[in-house]
N, C-alpha and C positions, 0 to 999 in steps of 0.2 A: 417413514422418514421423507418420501420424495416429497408428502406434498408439503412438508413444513419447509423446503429446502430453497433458498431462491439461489440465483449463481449472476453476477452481475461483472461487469467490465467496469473498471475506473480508472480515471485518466485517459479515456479514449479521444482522438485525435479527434480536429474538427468535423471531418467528414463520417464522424462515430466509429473508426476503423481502429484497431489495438487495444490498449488498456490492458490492466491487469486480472485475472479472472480472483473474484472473489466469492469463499460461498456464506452463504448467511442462513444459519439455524433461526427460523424468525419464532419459535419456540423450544427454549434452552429446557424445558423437561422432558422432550424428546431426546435428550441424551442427560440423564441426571447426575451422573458423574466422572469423575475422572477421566476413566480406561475408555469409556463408550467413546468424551468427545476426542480422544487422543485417537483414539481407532478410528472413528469416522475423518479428523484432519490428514490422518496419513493417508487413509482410503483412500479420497477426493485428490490431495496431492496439489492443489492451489498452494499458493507462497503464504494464504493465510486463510483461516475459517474463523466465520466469528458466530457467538451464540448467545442469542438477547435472551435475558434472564430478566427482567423489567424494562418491558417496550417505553412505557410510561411516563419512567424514571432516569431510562438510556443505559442501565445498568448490563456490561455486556462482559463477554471469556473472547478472547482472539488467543487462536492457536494456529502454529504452523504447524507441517507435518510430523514437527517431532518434537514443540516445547509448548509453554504456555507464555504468551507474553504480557507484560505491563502495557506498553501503548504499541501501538504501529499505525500509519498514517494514510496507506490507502483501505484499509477495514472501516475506519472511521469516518472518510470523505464517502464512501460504497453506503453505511448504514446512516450519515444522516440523509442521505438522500431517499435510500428505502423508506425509513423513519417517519421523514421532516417534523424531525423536532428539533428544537433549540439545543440541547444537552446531551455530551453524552457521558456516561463513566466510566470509561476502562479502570482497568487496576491504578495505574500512577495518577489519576485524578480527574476533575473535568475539564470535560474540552466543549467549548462552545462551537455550535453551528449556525449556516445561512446559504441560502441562495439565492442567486440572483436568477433566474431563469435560465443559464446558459450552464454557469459551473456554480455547482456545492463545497463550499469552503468549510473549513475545521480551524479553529486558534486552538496551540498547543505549546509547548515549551521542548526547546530543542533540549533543554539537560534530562528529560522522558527518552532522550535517544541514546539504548545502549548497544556496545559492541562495533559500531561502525567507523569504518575509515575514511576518509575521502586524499583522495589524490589526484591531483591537475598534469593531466599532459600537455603536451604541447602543441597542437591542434587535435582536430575534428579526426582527420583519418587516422591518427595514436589511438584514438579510443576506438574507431569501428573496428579497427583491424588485432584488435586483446582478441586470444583466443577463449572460451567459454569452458570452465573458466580459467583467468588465468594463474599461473604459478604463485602460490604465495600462500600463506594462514588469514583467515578472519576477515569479514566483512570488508569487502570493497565498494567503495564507489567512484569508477571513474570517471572524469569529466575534463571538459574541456571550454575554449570559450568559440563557439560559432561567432559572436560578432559581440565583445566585450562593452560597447557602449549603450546595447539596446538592452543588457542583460541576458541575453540569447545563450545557452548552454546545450550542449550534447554532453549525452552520460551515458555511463552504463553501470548495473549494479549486478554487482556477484556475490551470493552470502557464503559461499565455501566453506559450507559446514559439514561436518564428518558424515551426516547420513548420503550428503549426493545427488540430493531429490530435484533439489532445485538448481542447476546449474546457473543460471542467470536470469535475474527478476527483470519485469519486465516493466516495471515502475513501481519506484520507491518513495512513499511520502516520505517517510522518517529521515532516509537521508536525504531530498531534500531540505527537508526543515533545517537540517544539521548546515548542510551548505550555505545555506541563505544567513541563516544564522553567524556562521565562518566570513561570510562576506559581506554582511550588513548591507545587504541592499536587496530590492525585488527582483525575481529570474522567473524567466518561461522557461524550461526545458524541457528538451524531447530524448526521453528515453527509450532504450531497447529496440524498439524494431519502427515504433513512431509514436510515441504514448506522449501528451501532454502534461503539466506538471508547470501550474503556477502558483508562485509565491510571493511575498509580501513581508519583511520585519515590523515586528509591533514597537512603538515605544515605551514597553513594559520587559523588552527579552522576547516574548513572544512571538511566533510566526502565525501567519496565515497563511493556511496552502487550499489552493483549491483546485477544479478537477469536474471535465463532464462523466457520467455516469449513465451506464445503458444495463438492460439486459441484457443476461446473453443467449444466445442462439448457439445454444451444443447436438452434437452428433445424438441417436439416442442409445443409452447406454446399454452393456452389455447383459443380458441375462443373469440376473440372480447379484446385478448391481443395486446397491443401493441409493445411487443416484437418481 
């Protein structure tokens, strides 16, 4: 499995510091069904793993450590750039890709975004200082406005889901998308600990979000890991 395995950072800051770790099965018959790739997602313990099933064709499985899901938005800004192809298919449909040299961008549709909340505090130090996570049920995304006329946002994103795994993501396309979407105009934001996160409305409904994308550089893993 390692060497099908790549593990990449998206949305990392300009200085390429943060992002979110994503892992990418870049051959989906290394785990052929269900149970393997559910075991293997919870394994790794990333907010999300995805597994190309037709590189080709962009046909892919995105699983967190404990579901399967229709779209999520940093697995897909992570694989077109692994990719670079134009298209990809998650379950809820296609989503076009591009990059410009600097950030790889995804067009997606914020109604692909389920479960998530968003809620606005009232500055910047409301949201650094939410404990991890905080009190409540079901997908949060906090945010705030850093400087409302440039589009400038700080967030933070907590999935508070019953397994636990993940206390607080570290960048979130989907909600993103969802926000921009909520507020009809384009945002830079930086999420979690410093993760970049720009976006774009279409005049279709649609968003664009885009995002740098690196390798990552992990510790090496434990004996009789299958990392």
């Amino acid at each position: 499995m390692n060497d099908q395995l790549d593990v990449l950072r998206v949305f990392c800051a300009g200085d390429g510091r943060h992002g979110n770790l994503l892992g990418v099965v870049r051959d989906g018959r290394a785990c052929p069904d269900d149970a393997s790739r559910q075991a293997l997602a919870a394994e790794l313990g990333y907010s999300e793993t995805v597994f190309v099933d037709d590189p080709e064709r962009g046909i892919v499985d995105i699983r967190t450590p404990g579901t399967r899901m229709s779209f999520a938005g940093h697995p897909l800004v992570g694989l077109a750039w692994l990719l670079d192809i134009e298209e990809l298919r998650p379950p809820a449909g296609p989503v076009w890709a591009r990059d410009d040299g600097e950030f790889t961008w995804i067009t997606a549709r914020p109604e692909w975004v389920e479960g998530k909340h968003t809620e606005q505090y009232a500055s910047v130090a409301e949201v650094e200082a939410l404990p991890a996570p905080p009190p409540g049920e079901g997908w949060l995304y906090a945010w705030a406005w850093e400087d409302e006329t440039a589009g400038r946002v700080r967030a933070r994103g907590f999935p508070r889901r019953a397994d636990g795994v993940i206390a607080e993501d570290e960048a979130t396309g989907s909600a993103a998308i969802l926000l921009t979407a909520q507020l009809g105009r384009a945002l830079n934001i930086i999420q979690g600990a410093g993760s970049q996160i720009l976006t774009a409305p279409g005049p279709d409904g649609s968003v664009e979000i885009g995002g740098r994308v690196r390798f990552a550089r992990l510790a090496p893993p434990a004996a009789g890991s299958r990392r």
